[in-house]
GUDODREN-545520 format. One line per 10 residues: their letters; for each residue x, y, z of C-alpha. Coordinates in steps of 0.05 Angstrom, whole numbers, always signed. Layout:
// residues N
a> X/Y/Z ~ ...;
This chain:
// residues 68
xxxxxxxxxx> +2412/+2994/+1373 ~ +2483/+3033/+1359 ~ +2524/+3060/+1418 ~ +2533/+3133/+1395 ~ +2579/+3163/+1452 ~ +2607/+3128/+1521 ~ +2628/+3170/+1585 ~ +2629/+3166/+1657 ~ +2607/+3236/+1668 ~ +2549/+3237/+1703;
xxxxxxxxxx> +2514/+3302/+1683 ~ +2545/+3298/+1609 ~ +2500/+3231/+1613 ~ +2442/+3268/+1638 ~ +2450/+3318/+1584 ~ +2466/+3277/+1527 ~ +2397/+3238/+1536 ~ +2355/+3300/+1534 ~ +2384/+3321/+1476 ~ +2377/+3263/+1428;
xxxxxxxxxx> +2300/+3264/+1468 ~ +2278/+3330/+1462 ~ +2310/+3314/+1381 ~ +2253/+3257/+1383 ~ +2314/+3201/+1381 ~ +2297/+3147/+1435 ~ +2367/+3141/+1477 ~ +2382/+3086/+1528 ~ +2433/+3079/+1579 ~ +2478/+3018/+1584;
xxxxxxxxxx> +2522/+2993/+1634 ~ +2498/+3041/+1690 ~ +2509/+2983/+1740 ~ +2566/+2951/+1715 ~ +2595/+3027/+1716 ~ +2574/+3043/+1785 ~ +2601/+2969/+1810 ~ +2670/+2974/+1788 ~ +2668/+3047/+1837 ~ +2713/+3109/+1817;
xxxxxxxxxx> +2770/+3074/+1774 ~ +2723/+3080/+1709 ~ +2742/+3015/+1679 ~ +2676/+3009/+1652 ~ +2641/+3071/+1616 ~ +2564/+3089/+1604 ~ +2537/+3084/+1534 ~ +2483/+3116/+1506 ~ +2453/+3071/+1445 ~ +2394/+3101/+1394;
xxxxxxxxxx> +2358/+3060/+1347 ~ +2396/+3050/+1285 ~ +2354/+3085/+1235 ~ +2362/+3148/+1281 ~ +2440/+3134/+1290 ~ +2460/+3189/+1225 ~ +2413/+3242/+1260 ~ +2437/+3222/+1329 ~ +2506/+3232/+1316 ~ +2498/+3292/+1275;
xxxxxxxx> +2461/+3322/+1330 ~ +2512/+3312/+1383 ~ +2564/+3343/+1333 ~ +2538/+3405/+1328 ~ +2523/+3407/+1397 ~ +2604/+3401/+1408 ~ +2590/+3328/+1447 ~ +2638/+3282/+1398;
């Protein structure tokens, strides 16, 4: 897996993932807990990871969707 963008945003999150799906690229969220724990200070960001072999396309994708 390869972390291809990290934010706190909540809808940019929501919006990220459906992108890379509806692309067919199989995103996951990390540190949703760990994010929510630490409460409004952000010290610890979301990350959305993608299989490596899809990692190119992935990040492609979220550059010409303006997201990088």
């Amino acid at each position: 897996m390869r972390v291809v963008i990290a934010t706190n945003e909540p809808v940019r999150l929501s919006f990220l993932r459906a992108l890379l799906e509806d692309a067919g690229i199989a995103a996951v969220l990390l540190d949703r807990h760990a994010s929510t724990m630490d409460g409004s200070i952000g010290a610890v960001r979301c990350r959305i990871a993608v299989p490596e072999e899809d990692a190119p396309r992935a990040l492609r994708l979220l550059a010409a969707a303006g997201e990088l």
